[in-house]
C-alpha positions as CSV (number, residue, x, y, z in Angstrom):
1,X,-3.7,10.2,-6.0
2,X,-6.6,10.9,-8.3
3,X,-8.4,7.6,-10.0
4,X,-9.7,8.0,-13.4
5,X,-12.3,5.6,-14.8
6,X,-9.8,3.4,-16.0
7,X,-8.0,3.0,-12.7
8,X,-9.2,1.3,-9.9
9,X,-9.0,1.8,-6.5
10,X,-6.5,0.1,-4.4
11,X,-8.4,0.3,-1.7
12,X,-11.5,-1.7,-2.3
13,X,-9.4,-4.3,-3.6
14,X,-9.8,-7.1,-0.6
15,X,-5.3,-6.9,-0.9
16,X,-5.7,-3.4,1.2
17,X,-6.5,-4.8,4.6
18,X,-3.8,-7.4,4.0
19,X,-1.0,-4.4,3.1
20,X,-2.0,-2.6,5.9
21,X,-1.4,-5.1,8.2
22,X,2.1,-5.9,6.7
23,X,2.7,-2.3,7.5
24,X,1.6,-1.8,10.7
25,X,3.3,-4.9,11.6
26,X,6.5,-4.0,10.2
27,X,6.5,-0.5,11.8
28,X,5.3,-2.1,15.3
29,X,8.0,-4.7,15.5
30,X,9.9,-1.0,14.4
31,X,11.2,-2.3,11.2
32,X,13.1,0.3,9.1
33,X,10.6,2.4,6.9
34,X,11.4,0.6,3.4
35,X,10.9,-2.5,5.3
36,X,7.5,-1.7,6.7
37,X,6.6,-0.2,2.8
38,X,8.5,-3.3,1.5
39,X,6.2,-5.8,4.0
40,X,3.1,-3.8,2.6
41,X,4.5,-4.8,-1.0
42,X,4.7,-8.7,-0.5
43,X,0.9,-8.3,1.1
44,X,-0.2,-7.2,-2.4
45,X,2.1,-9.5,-4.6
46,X,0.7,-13.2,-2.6
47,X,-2.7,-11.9,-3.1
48,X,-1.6,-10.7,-6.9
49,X,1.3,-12.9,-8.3
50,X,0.1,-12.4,-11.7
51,X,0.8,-8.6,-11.4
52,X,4.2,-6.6,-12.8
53,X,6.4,-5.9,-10.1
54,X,5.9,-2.5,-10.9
55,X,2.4,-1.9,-10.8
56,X,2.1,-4.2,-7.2
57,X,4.7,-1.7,-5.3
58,X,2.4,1.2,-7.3
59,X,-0.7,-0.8,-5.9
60,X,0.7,-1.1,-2.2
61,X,2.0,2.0,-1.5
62,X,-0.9,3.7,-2.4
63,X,-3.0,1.4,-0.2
64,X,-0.8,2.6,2.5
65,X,-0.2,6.5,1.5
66,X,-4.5,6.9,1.2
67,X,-4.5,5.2,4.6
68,X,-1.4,6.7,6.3
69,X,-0.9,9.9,5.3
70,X,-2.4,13.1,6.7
71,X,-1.6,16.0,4.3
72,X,-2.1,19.5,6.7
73,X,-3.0,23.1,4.8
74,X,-0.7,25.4,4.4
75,X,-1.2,28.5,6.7
């Protein structure tokens, strides 16, 4: 996900460790997938209550795709 200077980063918010602990959490006690991304999502929303829905699951997920996901080139 590109940031523009509007935008901040979801991962220098102090929530990020939090979510990513939800996650991991969730996917060690081997939680369903939406669970473990749904775990990740409650992290963010008791740091954030004052936040939309929307923009906390926006918020969360990308905490845990920037930390989770390994894109691999095309050969």
């Amino acid at each position: 996900m590109a940031w523009h200077g509007w935008e901040t980063d979801p991962m220098t918010d102090g929530a990020a460790a939090d979510v990513l602990a939800a996650f991991e959490g969730a996917e060690k006690a081997r939680l369903p997938t939406v669970d473990c991304y749904l775990a990740g999502v409650e992290a963010w929303r008791r740091a954030h209550p004052d936040q939309s829905a929307a923009y906390v699951g926006m918020q969360a997920v990308a905490v845990i795709l920037a930390a989770k996901v390994k894109l691999r080139p095309d050969n």
